[in-house]
C-alpha positions in Angstrom: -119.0 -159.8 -27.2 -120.5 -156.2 -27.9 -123.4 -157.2 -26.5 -121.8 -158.9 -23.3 -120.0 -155.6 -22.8 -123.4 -153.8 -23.2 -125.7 -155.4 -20.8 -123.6 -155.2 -18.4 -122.6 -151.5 -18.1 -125.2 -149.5 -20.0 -126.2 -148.4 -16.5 -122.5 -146.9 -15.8 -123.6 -143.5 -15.6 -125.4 -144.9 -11.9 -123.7 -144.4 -8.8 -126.0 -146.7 -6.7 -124.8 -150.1 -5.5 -125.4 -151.8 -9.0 -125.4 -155.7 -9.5 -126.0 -156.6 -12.9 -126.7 -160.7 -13.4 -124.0 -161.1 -16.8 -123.8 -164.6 -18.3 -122.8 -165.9 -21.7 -124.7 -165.1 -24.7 -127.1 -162.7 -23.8 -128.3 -162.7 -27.5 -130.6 -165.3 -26.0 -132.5 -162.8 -24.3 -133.2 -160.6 -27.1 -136.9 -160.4 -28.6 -136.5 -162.5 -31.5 -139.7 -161.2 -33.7 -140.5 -157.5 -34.4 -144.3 -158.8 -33.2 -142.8 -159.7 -29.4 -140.5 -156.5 -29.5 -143.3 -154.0 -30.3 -145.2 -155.4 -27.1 -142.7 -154.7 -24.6 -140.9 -157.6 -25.0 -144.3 -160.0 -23.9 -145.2 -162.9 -25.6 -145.1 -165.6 -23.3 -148.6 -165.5 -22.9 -149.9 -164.3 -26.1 -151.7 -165.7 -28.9 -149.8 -168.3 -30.8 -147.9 -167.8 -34.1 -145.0 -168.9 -35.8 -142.3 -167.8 -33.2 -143.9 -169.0 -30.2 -141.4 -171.3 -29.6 -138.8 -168.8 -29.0 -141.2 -167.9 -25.8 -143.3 -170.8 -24.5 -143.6 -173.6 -26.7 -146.4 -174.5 -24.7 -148.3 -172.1 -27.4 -147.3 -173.7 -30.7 -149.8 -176.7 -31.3 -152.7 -173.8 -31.1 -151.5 -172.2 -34.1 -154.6 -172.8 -36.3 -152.8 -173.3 -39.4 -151.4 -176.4 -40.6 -148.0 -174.8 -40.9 -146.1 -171.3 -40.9 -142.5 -169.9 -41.3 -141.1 -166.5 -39.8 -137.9 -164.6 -40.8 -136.9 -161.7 -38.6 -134.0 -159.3 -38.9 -132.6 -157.4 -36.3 -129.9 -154.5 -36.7 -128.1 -154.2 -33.1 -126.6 -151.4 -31.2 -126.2 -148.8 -34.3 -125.7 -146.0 -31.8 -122.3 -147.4 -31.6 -121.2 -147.5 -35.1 -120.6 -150.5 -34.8 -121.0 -152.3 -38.9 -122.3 -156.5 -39.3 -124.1 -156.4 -35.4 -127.1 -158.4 -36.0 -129.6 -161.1 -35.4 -131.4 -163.3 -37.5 -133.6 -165.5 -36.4 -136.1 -168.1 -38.3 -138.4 -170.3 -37.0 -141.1 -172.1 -37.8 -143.5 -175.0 -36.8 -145.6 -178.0 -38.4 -148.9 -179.4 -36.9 -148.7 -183.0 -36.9 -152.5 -183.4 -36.2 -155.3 -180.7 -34.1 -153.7 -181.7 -30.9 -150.0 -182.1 -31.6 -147.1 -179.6 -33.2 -142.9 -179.7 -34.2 -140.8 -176.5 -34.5 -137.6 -175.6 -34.9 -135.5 -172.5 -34.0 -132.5 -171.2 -35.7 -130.9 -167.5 -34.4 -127.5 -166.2 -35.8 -125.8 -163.3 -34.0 -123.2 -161.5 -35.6 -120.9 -159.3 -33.3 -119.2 -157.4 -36.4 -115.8 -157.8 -37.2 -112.3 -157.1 -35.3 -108.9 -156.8 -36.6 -105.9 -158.5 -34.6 -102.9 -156.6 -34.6 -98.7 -157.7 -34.3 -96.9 -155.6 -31.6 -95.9 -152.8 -34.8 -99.7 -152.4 -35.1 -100.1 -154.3 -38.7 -103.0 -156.5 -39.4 -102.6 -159.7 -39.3 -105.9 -161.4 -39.1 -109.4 -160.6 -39.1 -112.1 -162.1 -37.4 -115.7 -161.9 -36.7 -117.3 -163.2 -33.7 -120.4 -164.8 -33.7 -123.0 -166.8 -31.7 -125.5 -169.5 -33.1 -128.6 -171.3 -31.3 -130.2 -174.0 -32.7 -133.5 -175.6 -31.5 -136.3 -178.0 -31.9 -139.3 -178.6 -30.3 -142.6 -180.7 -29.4 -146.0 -179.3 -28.3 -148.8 -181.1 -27.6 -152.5 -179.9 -26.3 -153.8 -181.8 -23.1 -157.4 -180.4 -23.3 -159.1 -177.8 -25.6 -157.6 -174.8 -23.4 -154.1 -176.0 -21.5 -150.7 -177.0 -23.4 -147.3 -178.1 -22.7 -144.0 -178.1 -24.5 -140.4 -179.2 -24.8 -137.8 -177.6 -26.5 -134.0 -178.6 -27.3 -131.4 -175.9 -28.0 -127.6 -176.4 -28.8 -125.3 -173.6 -28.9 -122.2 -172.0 -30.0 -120.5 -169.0 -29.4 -117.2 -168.1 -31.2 -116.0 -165.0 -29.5 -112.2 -165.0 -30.2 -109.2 -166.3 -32.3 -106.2 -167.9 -31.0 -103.5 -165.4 -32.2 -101.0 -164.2 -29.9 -101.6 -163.8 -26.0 -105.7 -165.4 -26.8 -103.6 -169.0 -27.1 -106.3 -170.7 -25.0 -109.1 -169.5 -26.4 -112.0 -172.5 -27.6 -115.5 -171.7 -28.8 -118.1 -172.7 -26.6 -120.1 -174.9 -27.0 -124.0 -175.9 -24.7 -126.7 -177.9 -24.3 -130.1 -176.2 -22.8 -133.8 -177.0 -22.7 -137.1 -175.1 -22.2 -140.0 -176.6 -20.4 -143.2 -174.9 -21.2 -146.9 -174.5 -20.5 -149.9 -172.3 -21.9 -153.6 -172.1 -21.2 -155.8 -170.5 -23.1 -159.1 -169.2 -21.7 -162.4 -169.5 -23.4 -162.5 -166.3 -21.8 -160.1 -164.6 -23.8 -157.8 -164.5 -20.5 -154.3 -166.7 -21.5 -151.9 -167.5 -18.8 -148.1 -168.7 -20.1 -144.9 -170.3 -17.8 -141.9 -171.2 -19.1 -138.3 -172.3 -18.1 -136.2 -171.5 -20.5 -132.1 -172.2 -21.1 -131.8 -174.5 -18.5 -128.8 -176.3 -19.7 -124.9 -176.7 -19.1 -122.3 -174.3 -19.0 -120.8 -172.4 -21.8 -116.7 -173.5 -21.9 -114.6 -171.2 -23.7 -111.3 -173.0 -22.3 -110.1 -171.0 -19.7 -113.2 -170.0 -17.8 -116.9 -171.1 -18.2 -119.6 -169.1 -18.0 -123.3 -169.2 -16.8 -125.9 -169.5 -19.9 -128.9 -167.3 -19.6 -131.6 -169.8 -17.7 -135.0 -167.7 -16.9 -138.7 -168.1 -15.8 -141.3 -166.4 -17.6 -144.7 -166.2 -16.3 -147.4 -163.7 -17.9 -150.9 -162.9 -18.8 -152.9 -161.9 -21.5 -156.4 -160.5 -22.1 -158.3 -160.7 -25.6 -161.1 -159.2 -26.4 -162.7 -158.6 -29.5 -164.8 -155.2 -29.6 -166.9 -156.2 -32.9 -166.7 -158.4 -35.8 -163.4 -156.6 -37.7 -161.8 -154.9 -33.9 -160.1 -156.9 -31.6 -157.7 -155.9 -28.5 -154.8 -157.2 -26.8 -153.3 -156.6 -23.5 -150.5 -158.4 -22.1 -147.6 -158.3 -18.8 -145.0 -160.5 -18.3 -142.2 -161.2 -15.7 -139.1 -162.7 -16.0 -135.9 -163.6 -13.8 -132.4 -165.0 -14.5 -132.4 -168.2 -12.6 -128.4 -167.2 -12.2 -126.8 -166.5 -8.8 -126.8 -162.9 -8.0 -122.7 -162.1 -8.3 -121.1 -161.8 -4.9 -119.9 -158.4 -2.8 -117.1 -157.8 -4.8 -115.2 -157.4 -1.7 -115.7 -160.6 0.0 -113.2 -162.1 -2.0 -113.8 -165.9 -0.9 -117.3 -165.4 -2.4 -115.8 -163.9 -5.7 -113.5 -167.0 -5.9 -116.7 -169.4 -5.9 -118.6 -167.5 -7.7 -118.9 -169.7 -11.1 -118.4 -172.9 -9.5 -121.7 -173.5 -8.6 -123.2 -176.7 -10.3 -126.3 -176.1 -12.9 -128.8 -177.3 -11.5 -128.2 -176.2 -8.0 -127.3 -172.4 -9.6 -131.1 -172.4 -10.6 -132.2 -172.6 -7.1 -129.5 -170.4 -6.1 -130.4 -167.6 -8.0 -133.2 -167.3 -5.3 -130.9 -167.4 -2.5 -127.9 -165.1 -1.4 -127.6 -161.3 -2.8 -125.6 -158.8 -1.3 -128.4 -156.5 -1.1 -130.8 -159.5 0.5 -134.2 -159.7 -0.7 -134.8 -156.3 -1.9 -132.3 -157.0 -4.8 -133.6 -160.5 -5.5 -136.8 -158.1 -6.4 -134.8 -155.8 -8.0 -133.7 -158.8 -10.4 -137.2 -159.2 -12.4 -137.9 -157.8 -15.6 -141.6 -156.5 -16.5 -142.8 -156.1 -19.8 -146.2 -154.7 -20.6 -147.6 -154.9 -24.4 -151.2 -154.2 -26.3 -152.1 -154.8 -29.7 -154.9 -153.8 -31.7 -156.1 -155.7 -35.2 -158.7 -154.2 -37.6 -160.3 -157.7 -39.5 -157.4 -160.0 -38.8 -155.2 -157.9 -41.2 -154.1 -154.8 -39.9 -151.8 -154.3 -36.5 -151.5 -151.5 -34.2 -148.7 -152.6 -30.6 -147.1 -150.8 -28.2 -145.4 -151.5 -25.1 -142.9 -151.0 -22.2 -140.2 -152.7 -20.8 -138.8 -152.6 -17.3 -135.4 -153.3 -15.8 -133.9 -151.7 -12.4 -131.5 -149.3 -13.0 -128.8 -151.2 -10.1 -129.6 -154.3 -12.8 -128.7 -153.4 -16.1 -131.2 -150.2 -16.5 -132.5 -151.4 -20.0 -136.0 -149.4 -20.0 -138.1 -148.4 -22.8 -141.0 -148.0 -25.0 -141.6 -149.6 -28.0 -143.9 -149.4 -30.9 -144.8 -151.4 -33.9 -147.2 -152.3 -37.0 -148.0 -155.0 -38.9 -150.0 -156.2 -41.6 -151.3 -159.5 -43.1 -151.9 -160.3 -46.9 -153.8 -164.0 -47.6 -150.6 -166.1 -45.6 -148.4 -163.5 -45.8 -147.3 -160.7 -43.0 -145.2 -158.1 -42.1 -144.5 -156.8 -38.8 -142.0 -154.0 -37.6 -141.4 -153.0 -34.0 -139.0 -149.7 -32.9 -137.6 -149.0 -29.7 -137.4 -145.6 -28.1 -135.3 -145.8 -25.1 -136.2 -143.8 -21.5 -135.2 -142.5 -18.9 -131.5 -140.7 -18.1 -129.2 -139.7 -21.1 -131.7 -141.3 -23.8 -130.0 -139.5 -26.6 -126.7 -141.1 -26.1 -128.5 -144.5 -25.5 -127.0 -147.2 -27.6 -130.2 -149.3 -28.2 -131.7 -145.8 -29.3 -133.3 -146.5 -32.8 -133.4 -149.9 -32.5 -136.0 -151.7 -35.1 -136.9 -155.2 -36.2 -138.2 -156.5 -39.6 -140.1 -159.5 -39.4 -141.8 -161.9 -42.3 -144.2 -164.6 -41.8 -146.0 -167.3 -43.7 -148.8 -169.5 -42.7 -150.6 -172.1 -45.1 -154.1 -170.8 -43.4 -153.5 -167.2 -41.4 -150.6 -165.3 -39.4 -150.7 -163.2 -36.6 
């Protein structure tokens, strides 16, 4: 709910013609591993690891080790004050032989807790709102360099209570899949597509909502300096495929906007836009990471991430570390927000705390 709210009007202070794409839970957009965070938000064509089916599950059956588990937590929107806004996420993967792989997904976002009131302004419930997405997946290697993979996702979003006026008020409840591919270069040059969320509607009884369906498409380049120095450099882009909301003033328009089937909403969301084609360009995201290892065991990222300021105006750095001991590692990613009014930003200290655990080696 918090988070709704925030994507869509942390560009207030704009006075520009501004558009921002909102759908149900957003959490789904959100870096899920302080790894991916630290590099601006890329990791659809990155090297594989334990989370890579949050990205491109396309990635996961090049994971070198037999199996690995990773356990991330995220601590949302503190600028606000806001107390129990988080995410967890844990994922996790199991190679069923060189060429094949299963994972499974879980992430839990909890929107802190709210206090409903009777008209003499006495508590008389509490409640705390919360979204859950649950996945699993298949990935399976077609040659030595290209991959493909499926992933199902179910998801619930409890947002509200039925107490007084909120009478009609369900949690909502959707289906989605991602449909993913990734080469990997002998060159050390990956390339990574995925469509991700593409699924039904979330219902919350008295209006349903668009769920965050996107394309990814990114690049990679690996190089390894020496024996014990490698490199990393990454961009990615991504797009909603959600129709671009209508001219607010074209009120016929506003009254359909919604109704569009699923399916035909994907290939909407390339079609009409108040502002034409410029805004359809307006509407993708760049993210731009690097990494640097010393001997497999010691992490160095950094990154940038890019939204226009008429489309939600989320723009900043990030930096992270990380560190691997035998299977275990550590990662942990910070934000540091740009542009306009960055003190009073509300993803301004932002960080992520990631574990991971791999029978053979994590990344």
């Amino acid at each position: 709910m918090l988070l709704t709210m925030y994507l869509s009007t942390v560009s207030a202070q704009n006075t520009a013609k501004e558009n921002p794409i909102t759908t149900a839970v957003p959490f789904l957009r959100l870096s899920a591993d302080a790894r991916t965070a630290a590099m601006g938000d890329a990791a659809v064509a990155t090297n594989p690891d334990a989370n890579s089916s949050f990205y491109n599950g396309g990635k996961t059956a090049f994971n070198e080790a037999k199996f690995g588990i990773g356990a991330t937590y995220t601590p949302w929107l503190s600028e606000l004050g806001v107390r129990n806004l988080f995410q967890l996420a844990l994922s996790g993967y199991y190679k069923i032989d060189k060429n094949q792989a299963l994972s499974f997904g879980v992430r839990d976002f909890s929107q802190g807790e709210f206090y409903f009131t009777d008209d003499m302004g006495q508590a008389i419930k509490t409640f705390k709102p919360n979204d859950i997405a649950l996945e699993v997946g298949y990935s399976r290697k077609l040659s030595e360099t290209f991959g493909l993979g499926v992933t199902g996702r179910y998801i619930n979003s409890r947002l509200a209570s039925n107490v007084g006026s909120i009478s009609n008020y369900k949690s909502g409840n959707a289906v989605a899949a991602d449909i993913s591919a990734f080469y990997k270069g002998k060159n050390g040059l990956n390339f990574g597509l995925a469509l991700t969320n593409l699924g039904s509607k979330m219902d919350y009884g008295s209006a349903s909502s668009y769920i965050p369906a996107n394309i990814s498409l990114g690049t990679s380049y690996n190089k390894s300096i020496d024996n014990d120095n490698k490199i990393t450099f990454t961009v990615e882009a991504n797009k909603l495929l959600v129709p671009t909301p209508p001219d607010p003033t074209d009120a016929a328009k506003v009254a359909a906007y919604g109704s569009e089937g699923v399916v035909s909403s994907w290939f909407k969301s390339y079609g009409y836009a108040p502002g034409g084609s410029k805004e359809k360009l307006q509407e993708v995201q760049l993210g731009f990471g690097s990494e640097y290892s010393y001997k497999d065991q010691f992490y160095l990222r950094g990154g940038y991430f890019y939204e226009n300021k008429l489309k939600g105006n989320r723009n900043y750095a990030t930096v992270g570390a990380g560190v691997v001991y035998k299977s275990t590692g550590f990662n942990l990613s910070y934000l540091i927000p740009t542009g306009n009014n960055t003190n009073n930003n509300a993803l301004k200290n932002t960080f992520r705390l990631s574990l991971l655990f791999a029978c053979k080696n994590t990344k």
